[in-house]
Structure formats: structure tokens, C-alpha cells
C-alpha positions, 0 to 999 in steps of 0.5 A: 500500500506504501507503494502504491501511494508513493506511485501515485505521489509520483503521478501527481507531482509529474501531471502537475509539472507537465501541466504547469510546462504546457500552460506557460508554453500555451499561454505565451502564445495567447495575446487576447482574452479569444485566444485564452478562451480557444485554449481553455476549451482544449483543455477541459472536458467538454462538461466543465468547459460548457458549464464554464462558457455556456449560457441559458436556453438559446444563449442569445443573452450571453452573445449580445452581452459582447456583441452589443459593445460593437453598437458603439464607436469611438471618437478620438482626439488627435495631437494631445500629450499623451506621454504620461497616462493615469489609470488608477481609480477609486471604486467599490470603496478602494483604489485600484490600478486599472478599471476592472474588478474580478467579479464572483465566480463558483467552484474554480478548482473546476477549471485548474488545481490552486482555484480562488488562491491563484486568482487572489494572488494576481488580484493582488499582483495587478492592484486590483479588488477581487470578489470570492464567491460564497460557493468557492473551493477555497474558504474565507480564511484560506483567501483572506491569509493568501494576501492583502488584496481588496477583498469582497465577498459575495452572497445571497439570500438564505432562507437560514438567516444565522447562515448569512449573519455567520458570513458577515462575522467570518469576513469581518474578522477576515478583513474583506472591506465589502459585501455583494448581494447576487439577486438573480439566482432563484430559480436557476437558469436552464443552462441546456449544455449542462444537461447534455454534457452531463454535468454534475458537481462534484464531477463524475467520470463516469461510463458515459462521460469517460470519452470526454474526460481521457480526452483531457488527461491532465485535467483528469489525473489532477482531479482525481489526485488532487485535494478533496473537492469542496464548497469550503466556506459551507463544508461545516454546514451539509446535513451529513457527513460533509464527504457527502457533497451533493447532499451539500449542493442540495443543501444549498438549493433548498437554502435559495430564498424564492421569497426574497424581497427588497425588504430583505436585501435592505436589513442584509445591508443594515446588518453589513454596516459598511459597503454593499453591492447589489449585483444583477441589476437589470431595469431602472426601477431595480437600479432607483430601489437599490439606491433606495434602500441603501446600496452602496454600488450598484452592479448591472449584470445579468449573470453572463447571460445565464440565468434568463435569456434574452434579458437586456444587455448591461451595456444595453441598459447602462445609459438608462440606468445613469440617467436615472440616479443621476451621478454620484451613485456608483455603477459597475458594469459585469458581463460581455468584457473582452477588449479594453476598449470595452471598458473604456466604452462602458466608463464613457457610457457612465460605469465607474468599472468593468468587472469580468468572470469568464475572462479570468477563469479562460486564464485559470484553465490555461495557466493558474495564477500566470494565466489570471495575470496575462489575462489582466495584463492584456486588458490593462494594456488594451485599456491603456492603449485605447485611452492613449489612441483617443487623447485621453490621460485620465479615467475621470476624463472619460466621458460620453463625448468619447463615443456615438451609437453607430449608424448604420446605413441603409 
């Protein structure tokens, strides 16, 4: 049995260097976010790269959410200095680097080994905020000790309140600096790729399934050699034994709140005290009562176009939106980021930031940590280059008179 373990050991530390080889030899050849993404489909099973990039029902949503930025053009100013560029910003209550924050995302050790750890560490590395999910792999304190990046983390509306008074306490002591409230999980979309992949948490590698799975050998030997896959931060609270993780999943279903009003965000934002989001942000009268109720940012997003397809864009909606809480409240603009030039268009349109999932994740899949990082190197530079190519040298000089609708012609 020694033996065998110690076989084993060897297979691991092995898949793991050929694995961190490939992904550095991959990801020097990736120079936008399209290639990552071309990438990260070769190297996960086809079940975890659809949950990854896959939308709800016909996925019209998820296209429109990058399809819509094209709807506008840019209108630059020529012969101004542009020797000494400026992208720090203040926003989500911290200063950060370039625009963009890394927006909650569920279960990354799906998509590579170190998860939420890598993640944080290039959020650190590039100066930027980082939301932890409350269905991470990684728990509050594990993230919380990885470094001193702004830290959010994000949550929903339980049925079990003691269960959300418990977060609050855990981040408090963690030092996370704000909370995001996500609103538009119950019910769960109808993510039909799932379905037809046969996707289950934890991941099975099943008869059925077993094709799709040896076609990603790498993938497959870290996950079944590598630590237990868990949901970390409600490992404590599954009805059984927390080995059983799909009665934890379960758990955490029947937990969603359908009953979930304003008047329950409002108390979740009292019960805070400090800054507070509200993330799913899909109409003006939404955006008016969040402000209402005490909403410190407000986060247009309508889950990455997997929840109700065919829902507006954020985008689509921003213009609206700020006109109507005029322009001191605090606008984040989440999903259909893939260029610079998209968080540029979306600050002129009256977003104070971008925030981006699937970009990182593409990242994650192809390299951990250095994968996260070329990710927010290549928007950071794109970001910078745009700002530079339309005579802008500050993020606060970036305005509506940067851009028009495009017109078509008939």
C-alpha cells in the first residue's frame, strides 16, 4: 500500500509539472482574452468547459452581452500629450490600478488545481479588488491569509438567516472591506449544455462521460489526485457527513430564498454596516430601489447571460440606468468584457468599472495564477492603449463625448 501511494505521489507531482510546462508554453502564445478562451476549451472536458462558457436556453443573452459593445464607436482626439497616462481609480470603496474588478465566480478548482488562491494572488499582483464567491473551493480564511488584496465577498439570500449573519462575522474578522448581494439566482437558469454534457458537481467520470474526460488527461489525473473537492466556506454546514457533497449542493438549493424581497436585501445591508453591492441589476426601477434602500454600488449584470435569456444587455441598459440616479451613485458594469476598449466604452457610457468572470477563469484553465495575470495584463494594456489612441490621460476624463451609437446605413 506504501507503494502504491508513493506511485501515485509520483503521478501527481509529474501531471502537475507537465501541466504547469504546457500552460506557460500555451499561454505565451495567447495575446487576447479569444485566444485564452480557444485554449481553455482544449483543455477541459467538454462538461466543465460548457458549464464554464455556456449560457441559458438559446444563449442569445450571453452573445449580445459582447456583441452589443460593437453598437458603439469611438471618437478620438488627435495631437494631445499623451506621454504620461493615469489609470488608477477609486471604486467599490478602494483604489485600484486599472478599471476592472474580478467579479464572483463558483467552484474554480473546476477549471485548474490552486482555484480562488491563484486568482487572489494576481488580484493582488495587478492592484486590483477581487470578489470570492460564497460557493468557492477555497474558504474565507484560506483567501483572506493568501494576501492583502481588496477583498469582497459575495452572497445571497438564505432562507437560514444565522447562515448569512455567520458570513458577515467570518469576513469581518477576515478583513474583506465589502459585501455583494447576487439577486438573480432563484430559480436557476436552464443552462441546456449542462444537461447534455452531463454535468454534475462534484464531477463524475463516469461510463458515459469517460470519452470526454481521457480526452483531457491532465485535467483528469489532477482531479482525481488532487485535494478533496469542496464548497469550503459551507463544508461545516451539509446535513451529513460533509464527504457527502451533493447532499451539500442540495443543501444549498433548498437554502435559495424564492421569497426574497427588497425588504430583505435592505436589513442584509443594515446588518453589513459598511459597503454593499447589489449585483444583477437589470431595469431602472431595480437600479432607483437599490439606491433606495441603501446600496452602496450598484452592479448591472445579468449573470453572463445565464440565468434568463434574452434579458437586456448591461451595456444595453447602462445609459438608462445613469440617467436615472443621476451621478454620484456608483455603477459597475459585469458581463460581455473582452477588449479594453470595452471598458473604456462602458466608463464613457457612465460605469465607474468593468468587472469580468469568464475572462479570468479562460486564464485559470490555461495557466493558474500566470494565466489570471496575462489575462489582466492584456486588458490593462488594451485599456491603456485605447485611452492613449483617443487623447485621453485620465479615467475621470472619460466621458460620453468619447463615443456615438453607430449608424448604420441603409
Amino acid at each position: 500500500m506504501s507503494w502504491f501511494r508513493y506511485l501515485l505521489t509520483k503521478i501527481k507531482k509529474i501531471t502537475l509539472s507537465i501541466t504547469g510546462w504546457l500552460g506557460q508554453w500555451l499561454s505565451s502564445r495567447c495575446v487576447n482574452i479569444h485566444d485564452f478562451r480557444k485554449v481553455s476549451r482544449w483543455l477541459l472536458p467538454k462538461p466543465i468547459y460548457g458549464y464554464l462558457d455556456g449560457g441559458a436556453d438559446d444563449e442569445i443573452t450571453l452573445a449580445n452581452n459582447t456583441q452589443d459593445f460593437a453598437q458603439y464607436e469611438l471618437l478620438p482626439k488627435y495631437l494631445v500629450d499623451v506621454s504620461s497616462i493615469d489609470l488608477t481609480t477609486h471604486v467599490m470603496n478602494c483604489d485600484i490600478n486599472f478599471p476592472l474588478v474580478l467579479s464572483p465566480t463558483g467552484m474554480s478548482r473546476l477549471f485548474h488545481p490552486d482555484g480562488e488562491r491563484a486568482v487572489a494572488e494576481a488580484a493582488k499582483n495587478a492592484g486590483l479588488i477581487y470578489s470570492l464567491s460564497t460557493l468557492s473551493t477555497h474558504s474565507i480564511e484560506e483567501v483572506a491569509a493568501i494576501c492583502d488584496v481588496p477583498k469582497w465577498f459575495q452572497i445571497y439570500v438564505f432562507k437560514d438567516r444565522t447562515l448569512i449573519t455567520e458570513f458577515f462575522e467570518r469576513c469581518r474578522k477576515s478583513g474583506f472591506v465589502g459585501m455583494t448581494l447576487t439577486i438573480d439566482v432563484p430559480p436557476q437558469g436552464n443552462r441546456e449544455k449542462d444537461v447534455r454534457y452531463g454535468l454534475t458537481i462534484p464531477p463524475k467520470i463516469n461510463l458515459p462521460r469517460v470519452l470526454d474526460y481521457s480526452l483531457t488527461p491532465l485535467w483528469s489525473i489532477n482531479y482525481l489526485l488532487g485535494d478533496k473537492f469542496e464548497l469550503a466556506n459551507v463544508s461545516h454546514r451539509a446535513p451529513v457527513g460533509n464527504s457527502d457533497l451533493m447532499t451539500l449542493i442540495k443543501y444549498l438549493h433548498d437554502q435559495f430564498d424564492f421569497s426574497v424581497s427588497w425588504e430583505d436585501a435592505e436589513e442584509m445591508i443594515n446588518l453589513w454596516a459598511g459597503p454593499f453591492a447589489i449585483k444583477g441589476i437589470s431595469s431602472v426601477s431595480d437600479a432607483k430601489k437599490a439606491v433606495e434602500i441603501g446600496a452602496t454600488t450598484l452592479i448591472l449584470s445579468n449573470h453572463g447571460g445565464r440565468q434568463l435569456d434574452s434579458a437586456v444587455t448591461p451595456i444595453g441598459l447602462l445609459p438608462e440606468v445613469r440617467r436615472a440616479v443621476g451621478e454620484t451613485v456608483e455603477l459597475i458594469l459585469d458581463g460581455g468584457v473582452r477588449r479594453g476598449s470595452d471598458i473604456f466604452k462602458a466608463l464613457a457610457l457612465g460605469a465607474n468599472a468593468c468587472s469580468v468572470g469568464r475572462p479570468y477563469l479562460y486564464g485559470l484553465a490555461t495557466n493558474g495564477e500566470q494565466g489570471v495575470s496575462k489575462v489582466l495584463d492584456i486588458l490593462k494594456t488594451e485599456f491603456e492603449r485605447t485611452m492613449g489612441l483617443m487623447g485621453i490621460t485620465r479615467v475621470s476624463d472619460i466621458n460620453r463625448g468619447c463615443l456615438r451609437r453607430r449608424k448604420f446605413i441603409e
